[in-house]
C-alpha positions in Angstrom: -14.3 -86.8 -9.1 -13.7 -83.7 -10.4 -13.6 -82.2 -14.2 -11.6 -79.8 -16.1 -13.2 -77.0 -18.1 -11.4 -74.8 -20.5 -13.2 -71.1 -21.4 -13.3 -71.2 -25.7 -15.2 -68.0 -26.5 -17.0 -65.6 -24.5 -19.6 -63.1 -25.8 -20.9 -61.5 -22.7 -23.9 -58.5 -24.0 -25.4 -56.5 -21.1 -28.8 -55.3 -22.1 -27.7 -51.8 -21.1 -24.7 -50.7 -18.7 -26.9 -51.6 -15.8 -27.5 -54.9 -16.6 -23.7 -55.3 -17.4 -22.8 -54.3 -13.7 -25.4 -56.6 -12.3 -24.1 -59.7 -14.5 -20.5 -59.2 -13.3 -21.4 -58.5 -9.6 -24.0 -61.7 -10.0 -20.8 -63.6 -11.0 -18.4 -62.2 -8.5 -20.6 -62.9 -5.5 -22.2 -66.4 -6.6 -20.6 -68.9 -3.9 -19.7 -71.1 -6.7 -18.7 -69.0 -9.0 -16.1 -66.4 -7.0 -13.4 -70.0 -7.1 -13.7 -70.3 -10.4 -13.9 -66.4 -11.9 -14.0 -63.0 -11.8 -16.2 -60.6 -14.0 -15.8 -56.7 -14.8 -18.3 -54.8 -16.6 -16.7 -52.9 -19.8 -18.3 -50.0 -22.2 -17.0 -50.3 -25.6 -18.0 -47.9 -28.1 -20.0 -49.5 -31.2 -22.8 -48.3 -33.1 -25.9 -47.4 -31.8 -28.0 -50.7 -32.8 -25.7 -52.6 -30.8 -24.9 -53.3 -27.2 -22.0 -51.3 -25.9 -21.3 -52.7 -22.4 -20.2 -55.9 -22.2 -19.2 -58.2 -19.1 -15.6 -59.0 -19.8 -14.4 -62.7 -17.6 -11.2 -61.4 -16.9 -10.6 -64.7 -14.4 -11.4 -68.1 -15.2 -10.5 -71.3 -13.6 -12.1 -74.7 -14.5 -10.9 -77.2 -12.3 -13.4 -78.8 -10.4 -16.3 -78.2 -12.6 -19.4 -77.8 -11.1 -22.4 -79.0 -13.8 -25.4 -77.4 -11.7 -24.0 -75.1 -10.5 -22.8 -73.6 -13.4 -26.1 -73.5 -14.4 -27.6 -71.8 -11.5 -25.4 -68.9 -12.2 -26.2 -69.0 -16.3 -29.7 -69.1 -15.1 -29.6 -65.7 -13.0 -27.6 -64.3 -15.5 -30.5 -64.9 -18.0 -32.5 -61.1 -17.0 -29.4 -59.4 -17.4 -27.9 -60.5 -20.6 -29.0 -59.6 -24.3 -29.6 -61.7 -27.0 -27.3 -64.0 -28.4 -24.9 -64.0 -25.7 -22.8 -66.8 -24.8 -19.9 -68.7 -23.5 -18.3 -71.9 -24.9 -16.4 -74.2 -23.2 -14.1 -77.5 -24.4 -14.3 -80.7 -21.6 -11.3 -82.7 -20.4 -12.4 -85.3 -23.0 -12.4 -82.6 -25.6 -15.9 -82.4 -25.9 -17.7 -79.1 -26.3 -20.6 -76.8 -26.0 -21.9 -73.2 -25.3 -24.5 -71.7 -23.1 -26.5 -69.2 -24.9 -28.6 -66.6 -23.8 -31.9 -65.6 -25.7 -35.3 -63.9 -24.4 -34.3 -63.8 -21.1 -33.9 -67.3 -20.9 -30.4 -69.7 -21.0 -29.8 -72.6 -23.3 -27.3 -75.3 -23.6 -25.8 -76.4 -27.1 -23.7 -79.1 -28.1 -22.0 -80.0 -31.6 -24.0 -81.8 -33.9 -21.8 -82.3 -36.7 -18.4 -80.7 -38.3 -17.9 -80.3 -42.6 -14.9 -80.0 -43.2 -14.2 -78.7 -47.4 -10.9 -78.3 -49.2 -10.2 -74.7 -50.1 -7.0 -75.0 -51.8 -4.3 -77.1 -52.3 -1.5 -75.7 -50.0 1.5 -76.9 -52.2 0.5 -77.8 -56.2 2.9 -79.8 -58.0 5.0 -78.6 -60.5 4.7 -78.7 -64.1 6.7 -82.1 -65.3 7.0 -83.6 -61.3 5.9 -86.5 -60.5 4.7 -87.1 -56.9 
């Protein structure tokens, strides 16, 4: 049986341009991976306290979603990412979660709870009307 994975978000940091090209080539030639995306690594110019290359999914396919091997890949992307890193996904079921990457190591975080707060009222009634 297979599953359905849809990409939400993607925040992709390369320690340095190096370790940007080695993330998108670790994702391009994983045997898993190469069916269901393609990676490029990208420079963008930002200031100097923060990462400027970035590995950009410019493919992604989640049919037949593969659980572990998913996280084989996330797990040898782990020495090449930076911190805070990550990619978020929404299930067939409409469940979701993001792996996030942090110390050189990979984590996988689910939803705990949703607020939800009233900002404003989008219509308010008018003087003398009665709803």
């Amino acid at each position: 049986m297979s599953y359905s994975v849809d990409l939400e978000d993607e925040y992709l940091a390369g320690k340095n341009e190096t370790a940007a090209r080695g993330a998108a080539e670790c994702i391009n030639r994983n045997g898993w991976a190469k069916h269901h995306m393609k990676a490029e690594a990208v420079e963008r110019p930002l200031p100097p306290e923060q990462p400027s290359w970035f590995v950009d999914l410019i493919e992604f396919a989640g049919c037949s979603w593969n659980s572990e091997a998913a996280d084989e890949l996330w797990s040898a992307l782990a020495p090449h990412l930076a911190d805070d890193s990550y990619l978020e996904f929404r299930g067939e079921s409409a469940d979701r979660w993001r792996v996030r990457w942090e110390g050189g190591r990979v984590y996988e975080e689910f939803i705990q709870a949703i607020t939800w707060k009233v900002a404003h009222e989008i219509l308010p009634p008018q003087e003398g009307v009665t709803p």
